[in-house]
PABAGU-200402 format. One record per residue (C-alpha): residue number from 1; residue in three letters; x, y, z. Coordinates in Angstrom, 1 decimal, padded with zeros to 4 digits, m for minus. Layout:
BEGIN
<site num="NUM" residu="ALA" xx="X" yy="Y" zz="Z"/>
...
***
This chain:
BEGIN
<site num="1" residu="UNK" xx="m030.0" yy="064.1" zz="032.3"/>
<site num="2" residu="UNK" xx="m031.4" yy="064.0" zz="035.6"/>
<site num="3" residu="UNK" xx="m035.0" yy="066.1" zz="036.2"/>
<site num="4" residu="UNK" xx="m033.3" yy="069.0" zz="038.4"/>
<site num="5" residu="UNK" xx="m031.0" yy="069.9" zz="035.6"/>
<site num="6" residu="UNK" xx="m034.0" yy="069.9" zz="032.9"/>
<site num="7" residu="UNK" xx="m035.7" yy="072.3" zz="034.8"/>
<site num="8" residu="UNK" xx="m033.2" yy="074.5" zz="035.0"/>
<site num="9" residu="UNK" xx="m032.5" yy="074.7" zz="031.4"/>
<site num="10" residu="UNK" xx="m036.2" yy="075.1" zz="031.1"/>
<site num="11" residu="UNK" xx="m036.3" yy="077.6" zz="033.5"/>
<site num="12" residu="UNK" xx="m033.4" yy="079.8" zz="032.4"/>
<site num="13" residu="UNK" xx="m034.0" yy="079.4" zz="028.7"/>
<site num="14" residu="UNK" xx="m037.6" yy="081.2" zz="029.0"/>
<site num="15" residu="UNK" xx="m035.1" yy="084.0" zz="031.8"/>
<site num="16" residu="UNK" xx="m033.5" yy="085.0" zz="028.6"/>
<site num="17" residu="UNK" xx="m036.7" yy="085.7" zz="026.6"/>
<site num="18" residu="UNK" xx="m037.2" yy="088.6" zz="027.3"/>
<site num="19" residu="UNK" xx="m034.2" yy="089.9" zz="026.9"/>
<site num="20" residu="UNK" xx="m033.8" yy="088.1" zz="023.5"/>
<site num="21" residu="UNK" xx="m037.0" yy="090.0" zz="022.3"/>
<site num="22" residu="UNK" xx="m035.7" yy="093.2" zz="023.5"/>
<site num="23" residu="UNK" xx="m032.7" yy="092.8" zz="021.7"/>
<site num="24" residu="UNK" xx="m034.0" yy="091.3" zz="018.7"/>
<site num="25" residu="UNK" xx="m037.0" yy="093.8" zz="018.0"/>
<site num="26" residu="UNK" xx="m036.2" yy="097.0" zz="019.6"/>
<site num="27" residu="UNK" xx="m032.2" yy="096.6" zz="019.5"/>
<site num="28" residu="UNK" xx="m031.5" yy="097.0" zz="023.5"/>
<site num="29" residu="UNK" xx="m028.1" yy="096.1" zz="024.2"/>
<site num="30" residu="UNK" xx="m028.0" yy="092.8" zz="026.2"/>
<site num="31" residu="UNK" xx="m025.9" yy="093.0" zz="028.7"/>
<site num="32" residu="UNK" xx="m027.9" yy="096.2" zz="030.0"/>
<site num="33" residu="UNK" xx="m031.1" yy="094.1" zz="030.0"/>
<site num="34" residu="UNK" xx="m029.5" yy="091.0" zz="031.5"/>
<site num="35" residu="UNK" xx="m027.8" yy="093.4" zz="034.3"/>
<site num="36" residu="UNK" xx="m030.7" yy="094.6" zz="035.1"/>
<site num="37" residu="UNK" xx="m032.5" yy="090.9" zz="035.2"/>
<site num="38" residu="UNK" xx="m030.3" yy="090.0" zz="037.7"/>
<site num="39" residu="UNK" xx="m032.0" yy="092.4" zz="040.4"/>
<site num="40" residu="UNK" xx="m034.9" yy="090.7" zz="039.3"/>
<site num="41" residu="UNK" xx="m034.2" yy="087.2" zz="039.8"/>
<site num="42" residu="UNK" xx="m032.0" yy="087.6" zz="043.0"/>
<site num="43" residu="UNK" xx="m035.1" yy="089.0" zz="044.6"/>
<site num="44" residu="UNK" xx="m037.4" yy="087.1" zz="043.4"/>
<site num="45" residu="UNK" xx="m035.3" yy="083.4" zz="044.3"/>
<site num="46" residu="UNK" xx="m034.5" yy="085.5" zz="047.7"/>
<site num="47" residu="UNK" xx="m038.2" yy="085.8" zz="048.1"/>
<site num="48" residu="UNK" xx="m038.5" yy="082.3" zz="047.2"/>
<site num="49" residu="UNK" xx="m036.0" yy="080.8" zz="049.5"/>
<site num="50" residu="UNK" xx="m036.7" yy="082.9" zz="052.7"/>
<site num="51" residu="UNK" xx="m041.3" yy="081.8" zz="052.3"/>
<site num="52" residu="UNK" xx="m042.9" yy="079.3" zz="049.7"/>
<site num="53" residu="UNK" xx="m039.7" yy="076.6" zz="049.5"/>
<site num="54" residu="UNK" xx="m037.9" yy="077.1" zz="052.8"/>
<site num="55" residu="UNK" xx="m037.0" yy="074.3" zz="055.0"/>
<site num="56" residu="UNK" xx="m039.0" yy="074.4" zz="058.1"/>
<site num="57" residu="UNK" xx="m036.5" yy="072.3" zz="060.0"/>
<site num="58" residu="UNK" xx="m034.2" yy="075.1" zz="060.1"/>
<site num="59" residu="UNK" xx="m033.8" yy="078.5" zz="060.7"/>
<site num="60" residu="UNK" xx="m031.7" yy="080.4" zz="057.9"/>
<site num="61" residu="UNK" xx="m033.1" yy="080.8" zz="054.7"/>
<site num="62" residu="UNK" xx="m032.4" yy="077.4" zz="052.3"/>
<site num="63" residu="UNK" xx="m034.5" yy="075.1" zz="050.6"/>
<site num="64" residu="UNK" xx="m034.2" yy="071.2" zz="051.9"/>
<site num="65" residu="UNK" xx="m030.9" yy="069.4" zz="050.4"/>
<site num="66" residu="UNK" xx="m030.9" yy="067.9" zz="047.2"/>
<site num="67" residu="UNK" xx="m031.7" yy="064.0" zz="047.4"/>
<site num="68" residu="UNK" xx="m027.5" yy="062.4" zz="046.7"/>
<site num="69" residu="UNK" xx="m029.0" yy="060.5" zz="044.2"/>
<site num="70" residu="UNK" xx="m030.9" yy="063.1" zz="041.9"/>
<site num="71" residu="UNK" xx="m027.1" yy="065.2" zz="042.2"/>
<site num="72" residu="UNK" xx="m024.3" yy="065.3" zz="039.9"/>
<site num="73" residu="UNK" xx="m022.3" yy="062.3" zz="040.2"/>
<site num="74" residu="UNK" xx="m018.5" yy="062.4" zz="041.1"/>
<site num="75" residu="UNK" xx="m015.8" yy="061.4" zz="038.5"/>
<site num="76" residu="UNK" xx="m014.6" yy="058.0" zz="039.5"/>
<site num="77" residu="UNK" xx="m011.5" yy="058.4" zz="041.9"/>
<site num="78" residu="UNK" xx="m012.2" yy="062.1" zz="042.7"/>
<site num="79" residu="UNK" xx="m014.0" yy="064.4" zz="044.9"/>
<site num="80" residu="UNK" xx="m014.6" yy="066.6" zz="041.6"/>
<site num="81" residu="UNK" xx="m018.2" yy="066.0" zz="040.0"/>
<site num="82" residu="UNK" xx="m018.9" yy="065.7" zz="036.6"/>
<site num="83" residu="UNK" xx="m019.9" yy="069.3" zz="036.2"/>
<site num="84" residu="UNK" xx="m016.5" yy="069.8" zz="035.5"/>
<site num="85" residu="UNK" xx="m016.5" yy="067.1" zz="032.0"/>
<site num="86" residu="UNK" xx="m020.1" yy="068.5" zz="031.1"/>
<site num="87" residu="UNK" xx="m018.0" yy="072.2" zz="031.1"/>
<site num="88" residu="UNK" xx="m015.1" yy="070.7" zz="028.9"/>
<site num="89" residu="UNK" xx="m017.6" yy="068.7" zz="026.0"/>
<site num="90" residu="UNK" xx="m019.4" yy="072.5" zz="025.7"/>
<site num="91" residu="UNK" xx="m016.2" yy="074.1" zz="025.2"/>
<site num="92" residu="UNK" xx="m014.8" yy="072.2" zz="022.5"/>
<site num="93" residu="UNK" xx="m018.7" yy="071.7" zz="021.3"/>
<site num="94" residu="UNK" xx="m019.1" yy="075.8" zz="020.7"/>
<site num="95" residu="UNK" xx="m015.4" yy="076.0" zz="018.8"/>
<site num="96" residu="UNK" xx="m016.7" yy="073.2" zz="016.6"/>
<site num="97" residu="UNK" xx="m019.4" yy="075.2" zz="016.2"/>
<site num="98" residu="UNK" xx="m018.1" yy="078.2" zz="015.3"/>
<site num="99" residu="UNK" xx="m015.2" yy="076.8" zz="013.5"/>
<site num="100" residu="UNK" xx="m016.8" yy="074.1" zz="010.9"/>
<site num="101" residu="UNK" xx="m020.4" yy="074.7" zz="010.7"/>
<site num="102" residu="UNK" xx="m022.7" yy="077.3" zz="008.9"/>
<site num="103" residu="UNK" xx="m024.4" yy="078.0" zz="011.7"/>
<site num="104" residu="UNK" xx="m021.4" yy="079.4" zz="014.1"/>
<site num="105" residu="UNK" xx="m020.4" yy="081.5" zz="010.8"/>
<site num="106" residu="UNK" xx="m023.4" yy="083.2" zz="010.9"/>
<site num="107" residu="UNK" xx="m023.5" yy="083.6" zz="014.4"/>
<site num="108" residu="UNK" xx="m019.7" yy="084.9" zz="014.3"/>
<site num="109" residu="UNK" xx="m020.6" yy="087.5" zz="011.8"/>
<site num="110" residu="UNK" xx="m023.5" yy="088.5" zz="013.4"/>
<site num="111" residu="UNK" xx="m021.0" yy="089.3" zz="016.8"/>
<site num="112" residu="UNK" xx="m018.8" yy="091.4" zz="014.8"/>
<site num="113" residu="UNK" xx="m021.1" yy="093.5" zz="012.8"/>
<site num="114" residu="UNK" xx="m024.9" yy="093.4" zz="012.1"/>
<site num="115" residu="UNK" xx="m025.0" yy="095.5" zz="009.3"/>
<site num="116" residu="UNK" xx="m022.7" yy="092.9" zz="007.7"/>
<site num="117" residu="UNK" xx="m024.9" yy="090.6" zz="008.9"/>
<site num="118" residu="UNK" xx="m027.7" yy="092.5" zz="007.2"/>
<site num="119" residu="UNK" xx="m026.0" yy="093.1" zz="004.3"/>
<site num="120" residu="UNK" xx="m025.3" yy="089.2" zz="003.5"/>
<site num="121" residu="UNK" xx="m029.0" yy="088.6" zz="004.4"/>
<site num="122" residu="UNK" xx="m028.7" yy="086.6" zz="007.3"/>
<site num="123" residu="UNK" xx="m031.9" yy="085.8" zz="009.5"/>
<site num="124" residu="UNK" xx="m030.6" yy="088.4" zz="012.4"/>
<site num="125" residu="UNK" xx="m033.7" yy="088.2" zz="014.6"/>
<site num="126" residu="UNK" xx="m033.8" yy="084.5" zz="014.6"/>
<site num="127" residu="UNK" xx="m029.8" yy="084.5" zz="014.8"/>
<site num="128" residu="UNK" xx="m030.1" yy="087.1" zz="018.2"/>
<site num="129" residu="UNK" xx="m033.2" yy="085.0" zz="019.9"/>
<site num="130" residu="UNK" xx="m031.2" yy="081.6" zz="019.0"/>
<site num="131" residu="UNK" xx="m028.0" yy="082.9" zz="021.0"/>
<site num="132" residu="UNK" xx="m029.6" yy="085.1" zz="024.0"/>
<site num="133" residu="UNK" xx="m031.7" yy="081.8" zz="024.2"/>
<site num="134" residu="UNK" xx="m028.4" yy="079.3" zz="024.5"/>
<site num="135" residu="UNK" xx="m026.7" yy="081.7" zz="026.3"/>
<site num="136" residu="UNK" xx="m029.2" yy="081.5" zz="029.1"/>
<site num="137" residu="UNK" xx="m029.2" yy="078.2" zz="028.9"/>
<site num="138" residu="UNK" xx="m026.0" yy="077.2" zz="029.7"/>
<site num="139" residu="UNK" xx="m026.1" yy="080.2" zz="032.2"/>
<site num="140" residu="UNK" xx="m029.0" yy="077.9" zz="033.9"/>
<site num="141" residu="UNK" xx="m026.5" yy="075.0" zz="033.3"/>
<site num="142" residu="UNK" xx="m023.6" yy="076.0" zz="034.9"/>
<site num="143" residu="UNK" xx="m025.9" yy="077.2" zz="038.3"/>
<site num="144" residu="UNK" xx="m027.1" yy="073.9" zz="038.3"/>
<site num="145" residu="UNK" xx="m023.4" yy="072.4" zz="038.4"/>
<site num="146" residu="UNK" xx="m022.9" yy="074.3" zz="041.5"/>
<site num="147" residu="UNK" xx="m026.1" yy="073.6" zz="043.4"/>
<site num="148" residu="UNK" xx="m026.3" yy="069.9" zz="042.2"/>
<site num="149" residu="UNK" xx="m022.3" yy="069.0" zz="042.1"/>
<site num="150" residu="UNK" xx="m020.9" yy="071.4" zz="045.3"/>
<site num="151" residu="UNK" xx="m024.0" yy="072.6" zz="047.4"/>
<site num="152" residu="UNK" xx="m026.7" yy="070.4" zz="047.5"/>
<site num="153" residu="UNK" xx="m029.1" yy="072.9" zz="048.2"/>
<site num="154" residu="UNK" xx="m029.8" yy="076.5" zz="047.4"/>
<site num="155" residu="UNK" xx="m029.5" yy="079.4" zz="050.2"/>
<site num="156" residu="UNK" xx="m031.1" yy="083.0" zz="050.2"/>
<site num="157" residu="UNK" xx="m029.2" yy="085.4" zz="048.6"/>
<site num="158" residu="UNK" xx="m026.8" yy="083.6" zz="047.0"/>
<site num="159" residu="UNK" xx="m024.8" yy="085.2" zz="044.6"/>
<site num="160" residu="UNK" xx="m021.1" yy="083.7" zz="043.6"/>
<site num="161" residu="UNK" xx="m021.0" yy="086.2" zz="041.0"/>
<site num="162" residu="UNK" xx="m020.1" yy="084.1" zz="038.1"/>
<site num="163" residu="UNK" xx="m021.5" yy="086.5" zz="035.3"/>
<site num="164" residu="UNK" xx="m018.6" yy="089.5" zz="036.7"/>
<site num="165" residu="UNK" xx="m016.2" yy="087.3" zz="036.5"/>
<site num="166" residu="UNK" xx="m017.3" yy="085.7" zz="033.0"/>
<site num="167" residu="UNK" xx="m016.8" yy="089.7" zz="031.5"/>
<site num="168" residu="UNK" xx="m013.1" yy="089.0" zz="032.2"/>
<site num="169" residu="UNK" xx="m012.9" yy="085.3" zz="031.4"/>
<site num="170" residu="UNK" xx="m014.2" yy="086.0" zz="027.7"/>
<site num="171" residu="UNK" xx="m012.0" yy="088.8" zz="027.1"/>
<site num="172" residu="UNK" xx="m008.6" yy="087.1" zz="028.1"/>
<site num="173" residu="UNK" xx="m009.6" yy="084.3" zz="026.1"/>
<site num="174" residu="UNK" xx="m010.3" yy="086.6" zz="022.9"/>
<site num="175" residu="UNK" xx="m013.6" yy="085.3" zz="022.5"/>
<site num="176" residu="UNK" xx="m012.1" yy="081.8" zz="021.7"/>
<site num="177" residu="UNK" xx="m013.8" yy="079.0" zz="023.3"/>
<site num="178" residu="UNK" xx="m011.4" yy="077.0" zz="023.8"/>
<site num="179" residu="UNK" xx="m009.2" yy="079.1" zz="025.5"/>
<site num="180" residu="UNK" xx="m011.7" yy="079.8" zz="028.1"/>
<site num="181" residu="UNK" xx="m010.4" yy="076.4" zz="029.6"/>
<site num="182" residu="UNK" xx="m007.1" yy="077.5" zz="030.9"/>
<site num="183" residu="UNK" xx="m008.6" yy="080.9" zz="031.7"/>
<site num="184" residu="UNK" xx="m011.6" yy="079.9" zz="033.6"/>
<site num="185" residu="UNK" xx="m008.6" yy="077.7" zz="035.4"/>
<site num="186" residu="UNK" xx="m006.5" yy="080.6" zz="035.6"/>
<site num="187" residu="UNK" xx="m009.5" yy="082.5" zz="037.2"/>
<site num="188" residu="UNK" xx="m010.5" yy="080.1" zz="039.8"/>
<site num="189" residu="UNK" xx="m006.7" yy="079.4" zz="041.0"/>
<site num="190" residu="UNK" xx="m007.3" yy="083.2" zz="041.9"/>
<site num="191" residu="UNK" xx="m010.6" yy="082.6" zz="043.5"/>
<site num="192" residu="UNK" xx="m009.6" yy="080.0" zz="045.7"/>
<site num="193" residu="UNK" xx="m006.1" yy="081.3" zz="046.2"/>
<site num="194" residu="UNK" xx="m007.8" yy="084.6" zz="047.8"/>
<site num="195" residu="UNK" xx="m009.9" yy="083.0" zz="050.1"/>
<site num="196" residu="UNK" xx="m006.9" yy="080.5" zz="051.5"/>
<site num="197" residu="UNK" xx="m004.8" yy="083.6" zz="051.3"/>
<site num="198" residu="UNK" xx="m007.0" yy="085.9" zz="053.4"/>
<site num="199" residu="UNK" xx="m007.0" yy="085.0" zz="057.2"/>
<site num="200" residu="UNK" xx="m003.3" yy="083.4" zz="057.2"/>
<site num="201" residu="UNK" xx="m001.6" yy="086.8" zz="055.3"/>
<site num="202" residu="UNK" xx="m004.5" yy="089.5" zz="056.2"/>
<site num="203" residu="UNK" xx="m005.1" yy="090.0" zz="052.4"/>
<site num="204" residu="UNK" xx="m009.0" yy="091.3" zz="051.7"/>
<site num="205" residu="UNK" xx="m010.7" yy="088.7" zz="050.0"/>
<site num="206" residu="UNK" xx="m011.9" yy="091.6" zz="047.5"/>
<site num="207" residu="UNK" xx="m008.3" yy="091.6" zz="046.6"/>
<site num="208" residu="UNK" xx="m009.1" yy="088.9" zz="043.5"/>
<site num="209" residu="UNK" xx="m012.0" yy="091.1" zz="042.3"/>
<site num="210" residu="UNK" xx="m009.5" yy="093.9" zz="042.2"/>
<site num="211" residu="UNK" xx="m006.8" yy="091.6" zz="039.7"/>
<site num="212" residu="UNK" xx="m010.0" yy="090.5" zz="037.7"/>
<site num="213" residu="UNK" xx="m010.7" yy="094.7" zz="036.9"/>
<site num="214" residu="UNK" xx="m007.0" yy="095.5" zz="036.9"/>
<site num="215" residu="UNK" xx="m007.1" yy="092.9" zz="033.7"/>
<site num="216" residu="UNK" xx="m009.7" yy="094.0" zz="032.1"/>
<site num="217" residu="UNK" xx="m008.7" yy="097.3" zz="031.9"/>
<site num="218" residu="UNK" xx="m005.0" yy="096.6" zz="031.0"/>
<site num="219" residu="UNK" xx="m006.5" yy="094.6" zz="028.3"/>
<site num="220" residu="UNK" xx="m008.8" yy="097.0" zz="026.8"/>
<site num="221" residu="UNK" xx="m005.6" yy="099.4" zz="026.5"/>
<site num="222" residu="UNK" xx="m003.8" yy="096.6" zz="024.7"/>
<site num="223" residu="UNK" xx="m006.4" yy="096.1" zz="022.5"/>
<site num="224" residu="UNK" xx="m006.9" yy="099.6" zz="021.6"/>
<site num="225" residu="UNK" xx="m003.2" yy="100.1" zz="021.0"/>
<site num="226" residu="UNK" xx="m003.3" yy="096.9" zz="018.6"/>
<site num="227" residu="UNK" xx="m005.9" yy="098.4" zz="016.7"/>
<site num="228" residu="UNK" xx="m003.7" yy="101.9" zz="016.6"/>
<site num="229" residu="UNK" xx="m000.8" yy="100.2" zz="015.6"/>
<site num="230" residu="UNK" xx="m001.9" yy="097.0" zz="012.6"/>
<site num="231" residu="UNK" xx="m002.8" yy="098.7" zz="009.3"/>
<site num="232" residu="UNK" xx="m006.4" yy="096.5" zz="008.4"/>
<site num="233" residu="UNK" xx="m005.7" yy="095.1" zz="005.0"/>
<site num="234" residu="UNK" xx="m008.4" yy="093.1" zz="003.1"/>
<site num="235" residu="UNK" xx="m007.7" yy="090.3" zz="000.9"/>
<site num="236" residu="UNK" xx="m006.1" yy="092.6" zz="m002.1"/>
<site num="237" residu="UNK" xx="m003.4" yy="093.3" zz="000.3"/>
<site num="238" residu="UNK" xx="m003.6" yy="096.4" zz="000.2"/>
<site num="239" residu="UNK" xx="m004.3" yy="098.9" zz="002.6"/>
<site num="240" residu="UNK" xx="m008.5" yy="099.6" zz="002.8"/>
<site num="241" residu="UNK" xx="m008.5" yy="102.4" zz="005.4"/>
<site num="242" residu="UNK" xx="m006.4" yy="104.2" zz="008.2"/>
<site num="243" residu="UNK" xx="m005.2" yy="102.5" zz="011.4"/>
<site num="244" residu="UNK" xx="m007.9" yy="103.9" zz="013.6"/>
<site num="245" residu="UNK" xx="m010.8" yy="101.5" zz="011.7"/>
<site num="246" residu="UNK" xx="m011.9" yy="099.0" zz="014.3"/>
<site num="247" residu="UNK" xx="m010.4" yy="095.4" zz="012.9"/>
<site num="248" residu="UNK" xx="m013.6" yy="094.3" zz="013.9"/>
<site num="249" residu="UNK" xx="m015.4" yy="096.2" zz="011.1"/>
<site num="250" residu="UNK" xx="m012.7" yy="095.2" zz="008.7"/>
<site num="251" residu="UNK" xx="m013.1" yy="091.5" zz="009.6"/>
<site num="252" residu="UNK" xx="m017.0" yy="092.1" zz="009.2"/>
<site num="253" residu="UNK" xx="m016.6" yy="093.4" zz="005.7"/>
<site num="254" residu="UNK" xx="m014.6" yy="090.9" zz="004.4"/>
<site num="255" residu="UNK" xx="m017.3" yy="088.1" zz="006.4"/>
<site num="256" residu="UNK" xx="m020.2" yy="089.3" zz="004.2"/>
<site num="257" residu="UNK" xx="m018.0" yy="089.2" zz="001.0"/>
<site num="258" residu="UNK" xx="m017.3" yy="085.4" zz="002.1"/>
<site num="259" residu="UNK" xx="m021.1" yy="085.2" zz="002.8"/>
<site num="260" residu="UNK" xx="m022.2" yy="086.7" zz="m000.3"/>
<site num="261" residu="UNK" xx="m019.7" yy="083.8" zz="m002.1"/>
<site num="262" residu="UNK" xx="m021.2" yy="081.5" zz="000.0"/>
<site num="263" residu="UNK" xx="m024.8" yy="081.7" zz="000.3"/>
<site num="264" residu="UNK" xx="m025.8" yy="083.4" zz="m002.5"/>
<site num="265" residu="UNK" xx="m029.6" yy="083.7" zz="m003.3"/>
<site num="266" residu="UNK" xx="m030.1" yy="081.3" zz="m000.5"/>
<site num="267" residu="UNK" xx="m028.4" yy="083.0" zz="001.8"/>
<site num="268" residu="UNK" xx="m031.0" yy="086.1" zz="001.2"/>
<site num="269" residu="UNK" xx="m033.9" yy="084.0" zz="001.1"/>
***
């Protein structure tokens, strides 16, 4: 792992701090605090990029370019780095995760409902700090992929806006890592497809962000009507409540039943 790339994990792992300890002690909701972050640290890298690490040799605001060597290498035949591969192995690293260890149950429980979390005594402070920690992580990670693997260098104000378009990513794929692959795919063909779409046919190149919030919101009426419509039944088979429970709560219930099986005393300890 090259030294550019370990700073920025560095770097963006002790970004999410703080809003790990909001969330973990007083209960803040994370995406309000990270929002809000974001001012924070396009200012400050702004500030950064336009005085203390500017390149004097020219005029607009941007640091000096990257050495080639101390950037993401290309995959052999290709004009696409390895950015791409690193993106791939994390996907089908967080299903395995999720799917096969202890670990990603707890965290999966902990996503759908605390207070089943609570209830099965998990460790939900440590649990929230872990995640808001990773998460920023591989938030750091996949900047780094486009500075080190596209760029070369970093510019004042930049902003692709990655995080906006992640709010859509995650809920097409249903929260499944795996599927984020096509999506993300699926996302980008959009991307790109605007851009080369707008001189040549006149379309806006806001027209993509427009799709990406048409989706969203279609989605959200799909899911609502899904929950309206399937009758949550717990492992009796029977009916537990009416159709207007949240399936998520339902799932949750029957998650710290599983838990209780599973962990037992240890669990709570």
């Amino acid at each position: 792992m090259s030294v550019p790339v370990r700073s920025t994990l560095r770097s963006t792992l002790l970004w999410a701090v703080v809003p790990a300890v909001l969330r973990a002690r007083w209960g803040l909701n994370e995406i309000i605090t990270t929002l809000m972050m974001n001012y924070v640290a396009l200012n400050v890298t702004s500030w950064l990029v336009k005085g203390p690490v500017k390149d004097p040799d020219v005029v607009p605001p941007q640091t000096r370019l990257i050495p080639k060597e101390l950037r993401l290498p290309y995959i052999p035949g290709t004009d696409i780095h390895m950015g791409l591969i690193v993106g791939l192995v994390l996907a089908v690293v967080v299903a395995i995760l999720f799917r096969r260890t202890t670990l990603g149950f707890e965290l999966d429980m902990l996503g759908r409902n605390r207070h089943a979390a609570l209830h099965a005594g998990l460790p939900v402070t440590r649990l929230t700090v872990l995640a808001l920690l990773v998460s920023g992580a591989f938030a750091g990670l996949a900047g780094a992929n486009d500075i080190l693997g596209v760029k070369g260098l970093f510019q004042g104000n930049w902003n692709p806006g990655y995080g906006f378009a992640a709010f859509a990513l995650v809920y097409l794929a249903r929260l499944n890592s795996l599927w984020i692959i096509p999506f993300a795919y699926f996302l980008s063909f959009l991307a790109v497809g605007g851009q080369m779409m707008a001189r040549p046919l006149e379309i806006p190149t806001y027209y993509t962000e427009i799709l990406e919030g048409l989706m969203l919101i279609f989605f959200a009426v799909a899911v609502y009507f899904e929950r309206k419509i399937e009758a949550p039944v717990l492992f009796t088979g029977e009916p537990a409540v009416d159709a207007n429970t949240p399936m998520d709560i339902i799932a949750s219930a029957e998650m710290a039943e599983a838990a209780n099986a599973t962990f037992g005393s240890e669990g709570r300890a």
